[in-house]
N, CA, C and O atoms as CSV, one atom per row, in Angstrom:
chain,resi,resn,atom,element,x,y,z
A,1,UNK,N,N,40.416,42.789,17.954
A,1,UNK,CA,C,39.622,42.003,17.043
A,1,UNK,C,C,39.924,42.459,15.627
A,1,UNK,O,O,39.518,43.587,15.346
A,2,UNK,N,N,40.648,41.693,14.568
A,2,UNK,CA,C,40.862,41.600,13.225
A,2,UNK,C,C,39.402,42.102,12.705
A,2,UNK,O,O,39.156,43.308,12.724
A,3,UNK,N,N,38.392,41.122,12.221
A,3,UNK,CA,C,37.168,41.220,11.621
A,3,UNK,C,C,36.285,42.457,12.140
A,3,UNK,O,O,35.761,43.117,11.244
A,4,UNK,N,N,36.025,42.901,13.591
A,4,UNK,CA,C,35.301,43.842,13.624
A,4,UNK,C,C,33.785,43.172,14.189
A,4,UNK,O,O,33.104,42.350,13.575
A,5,UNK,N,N,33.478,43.784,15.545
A,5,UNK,CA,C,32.626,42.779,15.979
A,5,UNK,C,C,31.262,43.028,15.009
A,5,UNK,O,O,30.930,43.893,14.199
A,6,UNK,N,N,30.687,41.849,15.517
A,6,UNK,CA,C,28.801,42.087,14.087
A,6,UNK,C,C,28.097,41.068,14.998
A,6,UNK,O,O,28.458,39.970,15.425
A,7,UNK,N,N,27.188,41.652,15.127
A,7,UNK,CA,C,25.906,40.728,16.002
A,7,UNK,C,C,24.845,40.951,14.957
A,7,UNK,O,O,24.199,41.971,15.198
A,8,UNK,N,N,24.484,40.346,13.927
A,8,UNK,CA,C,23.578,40.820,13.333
A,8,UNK,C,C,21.698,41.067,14.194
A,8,UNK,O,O,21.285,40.496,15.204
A,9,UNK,N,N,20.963,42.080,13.327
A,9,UNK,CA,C,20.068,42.328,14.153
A,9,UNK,C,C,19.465,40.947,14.293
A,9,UNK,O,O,19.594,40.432,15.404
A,10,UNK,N,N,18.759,40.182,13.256
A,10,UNK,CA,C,18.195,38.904,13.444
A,10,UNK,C,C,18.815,37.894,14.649
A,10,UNK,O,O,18.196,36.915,15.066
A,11,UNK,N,N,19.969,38.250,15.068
A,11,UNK,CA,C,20.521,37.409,16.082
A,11,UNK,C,C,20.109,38.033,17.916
A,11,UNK,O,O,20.386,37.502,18.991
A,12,UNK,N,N,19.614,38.899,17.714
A,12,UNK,CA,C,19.776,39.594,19.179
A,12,UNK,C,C,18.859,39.224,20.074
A,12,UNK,O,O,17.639,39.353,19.970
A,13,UNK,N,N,19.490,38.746,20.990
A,13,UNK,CA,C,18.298,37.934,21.833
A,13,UNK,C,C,18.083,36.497,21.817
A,13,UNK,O,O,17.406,35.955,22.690
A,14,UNK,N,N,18.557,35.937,20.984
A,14,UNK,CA,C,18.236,34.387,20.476
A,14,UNK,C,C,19.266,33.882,21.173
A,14,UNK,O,O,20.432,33.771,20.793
A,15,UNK,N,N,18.700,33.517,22.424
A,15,UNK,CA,C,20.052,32.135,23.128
A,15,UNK,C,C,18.945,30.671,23.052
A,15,UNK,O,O,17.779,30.324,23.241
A,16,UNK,N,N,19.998,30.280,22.725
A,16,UNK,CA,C,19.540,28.412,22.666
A,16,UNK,C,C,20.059,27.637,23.514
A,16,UNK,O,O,21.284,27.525,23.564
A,17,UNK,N,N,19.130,26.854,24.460
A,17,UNK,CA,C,20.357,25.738,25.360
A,17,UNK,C,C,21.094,24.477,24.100
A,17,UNK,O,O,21.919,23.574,24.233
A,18,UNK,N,N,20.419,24.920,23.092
A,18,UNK,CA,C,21.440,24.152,21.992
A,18,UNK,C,C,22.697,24.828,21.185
A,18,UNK,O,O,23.478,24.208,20.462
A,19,UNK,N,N,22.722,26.162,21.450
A,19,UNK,CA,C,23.615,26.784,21.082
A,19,UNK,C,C,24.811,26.507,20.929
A,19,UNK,O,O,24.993,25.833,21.943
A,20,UNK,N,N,25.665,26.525,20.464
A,20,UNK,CA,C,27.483,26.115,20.183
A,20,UNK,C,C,28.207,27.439,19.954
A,20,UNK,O,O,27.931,28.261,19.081
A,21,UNK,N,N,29.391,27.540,21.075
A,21,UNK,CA,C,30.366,28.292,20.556
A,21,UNK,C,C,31.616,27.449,20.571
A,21,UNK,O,O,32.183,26.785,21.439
A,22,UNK,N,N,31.871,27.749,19.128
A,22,UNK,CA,C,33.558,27.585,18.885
A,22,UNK,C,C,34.740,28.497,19.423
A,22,UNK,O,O,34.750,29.726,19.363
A,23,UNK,N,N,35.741,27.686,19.961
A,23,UNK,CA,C,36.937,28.670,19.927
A,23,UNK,C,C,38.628,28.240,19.327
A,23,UNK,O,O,39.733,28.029,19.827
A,24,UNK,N,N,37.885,28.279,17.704
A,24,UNK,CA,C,39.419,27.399,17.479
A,24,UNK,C,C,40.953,28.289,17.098
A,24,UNK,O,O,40.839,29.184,16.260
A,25,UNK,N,N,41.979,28.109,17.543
A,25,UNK,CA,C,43.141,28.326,17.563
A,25,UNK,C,C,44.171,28.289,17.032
A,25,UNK,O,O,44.649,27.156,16.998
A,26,UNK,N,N,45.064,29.458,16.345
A,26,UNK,CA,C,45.869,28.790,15.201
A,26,UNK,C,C,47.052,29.879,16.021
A,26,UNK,O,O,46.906,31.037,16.414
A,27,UNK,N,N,48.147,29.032,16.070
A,27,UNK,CA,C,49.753,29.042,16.048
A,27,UNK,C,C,50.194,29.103,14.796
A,27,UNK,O,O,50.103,28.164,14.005
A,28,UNK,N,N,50.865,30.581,14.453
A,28,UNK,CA,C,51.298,30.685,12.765
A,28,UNK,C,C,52.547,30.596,13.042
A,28,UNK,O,O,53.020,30.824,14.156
A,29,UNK,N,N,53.480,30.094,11.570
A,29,UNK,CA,C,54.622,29.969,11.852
A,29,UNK,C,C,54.772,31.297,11.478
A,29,UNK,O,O,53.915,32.005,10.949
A,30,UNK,N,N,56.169,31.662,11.851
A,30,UNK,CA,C,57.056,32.606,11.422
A,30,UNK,C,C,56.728,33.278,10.260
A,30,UNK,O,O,56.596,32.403,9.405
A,31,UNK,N,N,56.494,34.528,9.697
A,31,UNK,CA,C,56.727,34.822,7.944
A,31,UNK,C,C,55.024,34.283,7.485
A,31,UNK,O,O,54.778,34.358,6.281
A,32,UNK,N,N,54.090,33.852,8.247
A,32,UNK,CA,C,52.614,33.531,7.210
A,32,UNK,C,C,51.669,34.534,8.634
A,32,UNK,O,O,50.483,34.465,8.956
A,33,UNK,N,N,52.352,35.056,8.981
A,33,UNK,CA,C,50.822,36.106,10.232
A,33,UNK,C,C,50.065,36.784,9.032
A,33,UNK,O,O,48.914,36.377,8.877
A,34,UNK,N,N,50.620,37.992,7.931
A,34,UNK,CA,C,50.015,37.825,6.866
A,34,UNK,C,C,49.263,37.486,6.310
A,34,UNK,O,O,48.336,38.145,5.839
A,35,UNK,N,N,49.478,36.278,6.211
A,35,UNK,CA,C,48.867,35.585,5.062
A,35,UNK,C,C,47.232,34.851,5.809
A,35,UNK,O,O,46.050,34.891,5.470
A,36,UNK,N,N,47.939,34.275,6.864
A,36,UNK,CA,C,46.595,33.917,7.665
A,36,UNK,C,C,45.430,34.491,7.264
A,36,UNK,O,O,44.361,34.334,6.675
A,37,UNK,N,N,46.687,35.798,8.323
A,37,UNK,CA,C,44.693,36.807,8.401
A,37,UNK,C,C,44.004,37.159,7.458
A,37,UNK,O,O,42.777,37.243,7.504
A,38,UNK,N,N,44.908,37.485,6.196
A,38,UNK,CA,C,44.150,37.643,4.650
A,38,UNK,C,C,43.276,36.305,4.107
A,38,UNK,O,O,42.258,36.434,3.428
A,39,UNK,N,N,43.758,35.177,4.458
A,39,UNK,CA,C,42.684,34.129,4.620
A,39,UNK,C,C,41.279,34.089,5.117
A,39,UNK,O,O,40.183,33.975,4.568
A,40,UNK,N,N,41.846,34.273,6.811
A,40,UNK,CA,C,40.698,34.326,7.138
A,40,UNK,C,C,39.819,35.283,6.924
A,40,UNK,O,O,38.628,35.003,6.792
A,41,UNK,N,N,40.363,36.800,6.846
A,41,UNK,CA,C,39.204,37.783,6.940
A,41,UNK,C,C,38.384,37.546,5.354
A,41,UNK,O,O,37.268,38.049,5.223
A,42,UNK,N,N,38.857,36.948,4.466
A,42,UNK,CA,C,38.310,36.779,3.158
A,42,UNK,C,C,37.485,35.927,3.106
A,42,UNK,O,O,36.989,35.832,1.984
A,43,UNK,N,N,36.799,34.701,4.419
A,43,UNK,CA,C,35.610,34.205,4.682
A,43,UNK,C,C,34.571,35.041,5.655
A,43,UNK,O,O,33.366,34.820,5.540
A,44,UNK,N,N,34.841,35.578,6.190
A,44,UNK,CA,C,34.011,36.770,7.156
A,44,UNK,C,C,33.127,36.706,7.268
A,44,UNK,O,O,32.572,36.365,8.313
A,45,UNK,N,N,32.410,37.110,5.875
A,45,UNK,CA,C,31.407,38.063,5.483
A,45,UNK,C,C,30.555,36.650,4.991
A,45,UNK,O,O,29.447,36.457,5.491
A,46,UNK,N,N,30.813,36.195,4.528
A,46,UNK,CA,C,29.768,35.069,4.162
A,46,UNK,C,C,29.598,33.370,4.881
A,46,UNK,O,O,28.843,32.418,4.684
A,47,UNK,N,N,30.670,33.640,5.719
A,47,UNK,CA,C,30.730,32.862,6.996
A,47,UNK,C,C,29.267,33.166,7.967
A,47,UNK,O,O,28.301,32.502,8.343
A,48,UNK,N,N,29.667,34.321,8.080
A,48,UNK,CA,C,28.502,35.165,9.034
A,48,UNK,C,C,27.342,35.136,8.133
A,48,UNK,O,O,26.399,35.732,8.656
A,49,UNK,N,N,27.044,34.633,6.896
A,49,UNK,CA,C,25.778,34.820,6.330
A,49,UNK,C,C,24.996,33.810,6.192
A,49,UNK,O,O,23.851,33.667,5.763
A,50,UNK,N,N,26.150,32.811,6.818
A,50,UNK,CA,C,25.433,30.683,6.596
A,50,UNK,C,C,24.419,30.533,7.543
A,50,UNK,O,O,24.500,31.162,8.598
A,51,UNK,N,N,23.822,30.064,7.403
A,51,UNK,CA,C,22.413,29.588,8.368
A,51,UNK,C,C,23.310,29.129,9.365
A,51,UNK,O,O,24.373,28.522,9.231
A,52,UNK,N,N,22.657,29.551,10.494
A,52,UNK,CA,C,22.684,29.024,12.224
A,52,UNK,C,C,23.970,29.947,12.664
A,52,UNK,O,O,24.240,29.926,13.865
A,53,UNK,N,N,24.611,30.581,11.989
A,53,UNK,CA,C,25.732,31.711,12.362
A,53,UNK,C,C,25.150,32.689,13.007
A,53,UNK,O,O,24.260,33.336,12.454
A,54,UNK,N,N,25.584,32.980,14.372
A,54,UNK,CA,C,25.112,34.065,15.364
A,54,UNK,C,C,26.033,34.746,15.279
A,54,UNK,O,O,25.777,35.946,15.178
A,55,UNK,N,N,27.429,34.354,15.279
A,55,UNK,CA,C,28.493,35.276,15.159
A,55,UNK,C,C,29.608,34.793,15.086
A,55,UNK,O,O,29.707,33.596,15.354
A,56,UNK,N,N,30.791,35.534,14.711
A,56,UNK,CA,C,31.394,34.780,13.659
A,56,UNK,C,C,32.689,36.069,13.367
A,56,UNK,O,O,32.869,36.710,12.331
A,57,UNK,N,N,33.412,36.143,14.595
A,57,UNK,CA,C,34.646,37.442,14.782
A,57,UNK,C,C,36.206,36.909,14.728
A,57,UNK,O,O,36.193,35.933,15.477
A,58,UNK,N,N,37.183,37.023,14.351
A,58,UNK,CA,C,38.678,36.685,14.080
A,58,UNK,C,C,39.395,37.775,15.037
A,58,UNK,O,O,39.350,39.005,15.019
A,59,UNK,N,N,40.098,36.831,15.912
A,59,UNK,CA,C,40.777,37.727,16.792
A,59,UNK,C,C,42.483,37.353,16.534
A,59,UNK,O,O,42.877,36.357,15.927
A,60,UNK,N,N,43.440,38.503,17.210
A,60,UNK,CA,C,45.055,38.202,17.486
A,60,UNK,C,C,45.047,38.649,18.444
A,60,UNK,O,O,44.566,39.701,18.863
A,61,UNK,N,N,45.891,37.446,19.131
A,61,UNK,CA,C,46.366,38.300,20.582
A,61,UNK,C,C,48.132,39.341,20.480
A,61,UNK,O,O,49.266,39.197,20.023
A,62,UNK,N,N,47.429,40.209,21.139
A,62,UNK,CA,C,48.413,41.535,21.367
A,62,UNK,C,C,49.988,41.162,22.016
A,62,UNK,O,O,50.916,41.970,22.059
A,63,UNK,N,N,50.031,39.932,22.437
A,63,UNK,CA,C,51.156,39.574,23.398
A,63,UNK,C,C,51.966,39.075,21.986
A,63,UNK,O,O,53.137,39.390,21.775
A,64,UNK,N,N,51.339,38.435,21.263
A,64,UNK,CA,C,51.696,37.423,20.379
A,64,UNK,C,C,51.493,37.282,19.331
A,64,UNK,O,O,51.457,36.074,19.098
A,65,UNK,N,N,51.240,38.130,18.073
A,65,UNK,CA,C,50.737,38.009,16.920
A,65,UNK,C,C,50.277,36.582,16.308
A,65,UNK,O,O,49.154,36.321,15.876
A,66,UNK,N,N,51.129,35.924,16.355
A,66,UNK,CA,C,51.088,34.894,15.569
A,66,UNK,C,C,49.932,34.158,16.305
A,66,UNK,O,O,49.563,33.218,15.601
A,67,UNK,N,N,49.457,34.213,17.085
A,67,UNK,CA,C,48.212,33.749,17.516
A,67,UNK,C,C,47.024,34.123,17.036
A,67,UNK,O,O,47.220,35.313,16.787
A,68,UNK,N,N,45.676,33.834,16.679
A,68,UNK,CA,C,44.874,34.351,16.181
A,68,UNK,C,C,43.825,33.448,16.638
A,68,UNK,O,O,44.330,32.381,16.986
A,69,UNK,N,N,42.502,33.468,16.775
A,69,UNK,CA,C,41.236,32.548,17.077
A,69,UNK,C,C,40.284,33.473,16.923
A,69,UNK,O,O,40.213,34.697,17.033
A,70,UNK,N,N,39.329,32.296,16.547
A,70,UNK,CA,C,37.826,32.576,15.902
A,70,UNK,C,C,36.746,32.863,17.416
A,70,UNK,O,O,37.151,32.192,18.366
A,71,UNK,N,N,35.620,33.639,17.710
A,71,UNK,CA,C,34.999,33.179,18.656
A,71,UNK,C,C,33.765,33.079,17.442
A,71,UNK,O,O,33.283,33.870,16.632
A,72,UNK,N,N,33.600,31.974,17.721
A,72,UNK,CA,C,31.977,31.580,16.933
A,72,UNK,C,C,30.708,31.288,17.796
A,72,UNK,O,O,30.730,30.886,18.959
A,73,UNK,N,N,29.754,31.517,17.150
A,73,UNK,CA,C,28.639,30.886,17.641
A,73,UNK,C,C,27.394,30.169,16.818
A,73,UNK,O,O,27.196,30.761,15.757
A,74,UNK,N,N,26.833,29.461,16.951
A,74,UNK,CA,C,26.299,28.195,16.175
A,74,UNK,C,C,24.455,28.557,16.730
A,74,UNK,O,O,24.294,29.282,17.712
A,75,UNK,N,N,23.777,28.234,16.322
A,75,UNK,CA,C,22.744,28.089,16.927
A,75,UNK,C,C,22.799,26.391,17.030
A,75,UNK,O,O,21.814,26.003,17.659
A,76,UNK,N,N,23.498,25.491,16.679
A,76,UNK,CA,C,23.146,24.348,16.961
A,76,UNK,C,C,24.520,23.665,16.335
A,76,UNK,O,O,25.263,24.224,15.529
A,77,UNK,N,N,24.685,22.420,16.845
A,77,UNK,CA,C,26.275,21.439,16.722
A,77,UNK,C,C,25.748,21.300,14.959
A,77,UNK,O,O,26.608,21.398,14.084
A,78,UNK,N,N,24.698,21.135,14.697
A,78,UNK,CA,C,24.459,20.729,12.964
A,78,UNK,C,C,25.084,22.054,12.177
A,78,UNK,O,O,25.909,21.964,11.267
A,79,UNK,N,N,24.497,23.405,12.736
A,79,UNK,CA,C,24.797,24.197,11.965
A,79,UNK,C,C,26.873,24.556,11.433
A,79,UNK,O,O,27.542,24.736,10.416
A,80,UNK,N,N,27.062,24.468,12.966
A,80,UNK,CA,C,28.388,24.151,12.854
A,80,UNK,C,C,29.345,23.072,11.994
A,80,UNK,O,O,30.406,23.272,11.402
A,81,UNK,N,N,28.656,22.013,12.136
A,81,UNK,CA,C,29.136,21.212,10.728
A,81,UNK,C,C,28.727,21.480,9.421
A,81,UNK,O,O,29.554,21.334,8.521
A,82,UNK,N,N,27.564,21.857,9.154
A,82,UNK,CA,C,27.428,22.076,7.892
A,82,UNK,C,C,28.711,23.462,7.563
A,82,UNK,O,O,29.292,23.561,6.482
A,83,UNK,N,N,28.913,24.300,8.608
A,83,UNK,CA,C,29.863,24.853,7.998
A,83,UNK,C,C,31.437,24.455,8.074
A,83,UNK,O,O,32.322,25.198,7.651
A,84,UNK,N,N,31.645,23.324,8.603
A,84,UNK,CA,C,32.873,22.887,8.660
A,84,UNK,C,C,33.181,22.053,7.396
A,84,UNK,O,O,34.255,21.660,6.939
A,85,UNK,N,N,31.916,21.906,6.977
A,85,UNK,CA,C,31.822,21.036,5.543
A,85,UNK,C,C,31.571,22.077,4.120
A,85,UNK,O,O,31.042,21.798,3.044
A,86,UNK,N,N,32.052,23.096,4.506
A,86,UNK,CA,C,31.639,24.174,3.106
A,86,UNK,C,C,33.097,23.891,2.492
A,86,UNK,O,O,34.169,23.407,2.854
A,87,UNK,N,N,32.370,24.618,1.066
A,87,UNK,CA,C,33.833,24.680,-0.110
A,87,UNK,C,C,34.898,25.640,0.657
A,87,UNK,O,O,36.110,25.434,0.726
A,88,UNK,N,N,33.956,27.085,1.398
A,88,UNK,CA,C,34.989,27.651,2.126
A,88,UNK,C,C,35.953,27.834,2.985
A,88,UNK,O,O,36.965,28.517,2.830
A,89,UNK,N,N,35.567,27.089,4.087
A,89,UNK,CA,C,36.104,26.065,4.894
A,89,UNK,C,C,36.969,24.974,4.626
A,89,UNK,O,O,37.518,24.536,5.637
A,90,UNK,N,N,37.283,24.347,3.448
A,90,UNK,CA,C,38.042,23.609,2.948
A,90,UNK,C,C,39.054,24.374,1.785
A,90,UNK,O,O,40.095,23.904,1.328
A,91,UNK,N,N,38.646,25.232,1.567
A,91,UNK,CA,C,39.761,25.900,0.878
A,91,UNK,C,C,40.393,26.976,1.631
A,91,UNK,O,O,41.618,27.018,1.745
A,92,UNK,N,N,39.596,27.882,2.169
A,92,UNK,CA,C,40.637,28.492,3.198
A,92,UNK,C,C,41.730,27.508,4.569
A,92,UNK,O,O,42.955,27.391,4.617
A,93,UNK,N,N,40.971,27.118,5.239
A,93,UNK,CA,C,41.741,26.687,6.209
A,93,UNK,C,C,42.730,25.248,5.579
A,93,UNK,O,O,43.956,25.336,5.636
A,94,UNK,N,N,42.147,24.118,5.067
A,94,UNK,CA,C,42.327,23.316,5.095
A,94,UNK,C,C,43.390,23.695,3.767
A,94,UNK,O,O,44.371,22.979,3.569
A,95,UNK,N,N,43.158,24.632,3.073
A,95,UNK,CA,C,44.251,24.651,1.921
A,95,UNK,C,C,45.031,25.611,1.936
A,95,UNK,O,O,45.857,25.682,1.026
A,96,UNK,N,N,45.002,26.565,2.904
A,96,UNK,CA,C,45.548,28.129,2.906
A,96,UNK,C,C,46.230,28.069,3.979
A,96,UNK,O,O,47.438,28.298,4.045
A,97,UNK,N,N,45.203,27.625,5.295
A,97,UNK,CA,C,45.925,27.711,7.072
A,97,UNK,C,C,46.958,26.242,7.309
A,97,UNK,O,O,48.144,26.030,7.560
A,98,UNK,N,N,45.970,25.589,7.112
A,98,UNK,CA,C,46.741,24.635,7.691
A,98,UNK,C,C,48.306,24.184,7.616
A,98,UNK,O,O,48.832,23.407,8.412
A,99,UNK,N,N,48.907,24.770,6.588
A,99,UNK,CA,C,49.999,24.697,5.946
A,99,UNK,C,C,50.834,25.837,6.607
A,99,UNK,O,O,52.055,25.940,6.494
A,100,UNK,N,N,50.045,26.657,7.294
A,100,UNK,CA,C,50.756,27.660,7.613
A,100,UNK,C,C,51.127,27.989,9.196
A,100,UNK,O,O,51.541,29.046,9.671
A,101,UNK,N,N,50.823,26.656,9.891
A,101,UNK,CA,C,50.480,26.537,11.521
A,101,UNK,C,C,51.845,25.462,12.016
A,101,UNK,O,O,52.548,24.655,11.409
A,102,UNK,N,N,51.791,25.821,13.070
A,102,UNK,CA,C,53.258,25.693,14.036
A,102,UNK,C,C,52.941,24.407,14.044
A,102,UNK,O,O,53.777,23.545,13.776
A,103,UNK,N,N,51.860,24.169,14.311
A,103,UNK,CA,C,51.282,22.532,14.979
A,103,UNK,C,C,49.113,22.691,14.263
A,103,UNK,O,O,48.486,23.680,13.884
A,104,UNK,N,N,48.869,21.838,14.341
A,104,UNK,CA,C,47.533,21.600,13.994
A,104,UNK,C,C,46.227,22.641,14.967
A,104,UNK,O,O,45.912,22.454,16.142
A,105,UNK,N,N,45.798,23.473,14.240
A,105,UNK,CA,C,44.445,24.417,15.125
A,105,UNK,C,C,43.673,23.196,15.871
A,105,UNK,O,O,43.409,22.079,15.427
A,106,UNK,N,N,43.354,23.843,17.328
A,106,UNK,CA,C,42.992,23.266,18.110
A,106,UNK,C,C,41.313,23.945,18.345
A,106,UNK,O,O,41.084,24.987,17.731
A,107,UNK,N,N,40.482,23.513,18.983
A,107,UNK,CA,C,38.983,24.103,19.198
A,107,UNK,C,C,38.619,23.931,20.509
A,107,UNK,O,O,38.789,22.783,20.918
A,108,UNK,N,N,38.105,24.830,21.407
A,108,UNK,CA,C,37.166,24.345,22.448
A,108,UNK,C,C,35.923,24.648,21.492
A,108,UNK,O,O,35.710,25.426,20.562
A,109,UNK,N,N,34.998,23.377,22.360
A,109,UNK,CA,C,33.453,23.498,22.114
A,109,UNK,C,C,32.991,23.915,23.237
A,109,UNK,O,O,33.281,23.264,24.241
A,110,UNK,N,N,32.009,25.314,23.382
A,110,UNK,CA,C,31.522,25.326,24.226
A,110,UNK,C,C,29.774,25.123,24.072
A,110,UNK,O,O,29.123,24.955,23.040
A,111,UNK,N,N,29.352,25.199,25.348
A,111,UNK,CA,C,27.630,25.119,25.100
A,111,UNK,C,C,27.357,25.806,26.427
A,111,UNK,O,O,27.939,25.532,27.477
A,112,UNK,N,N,26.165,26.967,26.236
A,112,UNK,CA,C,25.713,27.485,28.010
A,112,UNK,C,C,25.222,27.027,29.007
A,112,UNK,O,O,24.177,26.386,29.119
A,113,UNK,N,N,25.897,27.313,29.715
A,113,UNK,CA,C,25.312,26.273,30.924
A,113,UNK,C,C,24.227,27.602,31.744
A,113,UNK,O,O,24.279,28.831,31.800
A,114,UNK,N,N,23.338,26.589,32.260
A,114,UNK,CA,C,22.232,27.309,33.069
A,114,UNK,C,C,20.881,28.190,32.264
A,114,UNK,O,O,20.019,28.751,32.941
């Protein structure tokens, strides 16, 4: 794990059957692994501070550098858009990542079952 896991205390314990976890996926090209992660880890901290953020960690896989994914969690599908709709979110990914990916980041949505 890049970011360093954080469960903040206010989060512990709080499951929602409305809950949302993200798991979106980025394929870097060649020459931007770099740059990515300096992207992403430079939303982190205030990613994790937006309302309905339970958690909010940047991973690479060990096989593969150039791979990297978010595991998020939402307290709700709204909260998750409102952050897909931030200035930060549009300037990091959409102006920093996206340019820098093999093919377009992909997402599972998940939600808990049971």
């Amino acid at each position: 794990m890049l970011s360093g896991p954080q469960i903040p205390e206010r989060n512990l314990g709080k499951v929602s059957p409305c809950q949302v976890t993200l798991i979106p996926f980025f394929v870097i090209k060649a020459g931007e692994v770099d740059a990515v992660r300096k992207a992403h880890l430079s939303v982190i901290d205030s990613t994790r501070a937006e309302p309905g953020c339970l958690t909010y960690d940047l991973y690479q896989c060990l096989d593969d550098p150039s791979t990297m994914f978010f595991h998020e969690n939402w307290t709700d599908q709204r909260a998750l858009e409102k952050h897909m709709n931030t200035p930060n979110f549009y300037r990091v990914v959409r102006g920093e990542v996206d340019k820098r990916l093999v093919v377009p980041w992909t997402a599972l949505r998940l939600t808990m079952v049971g």
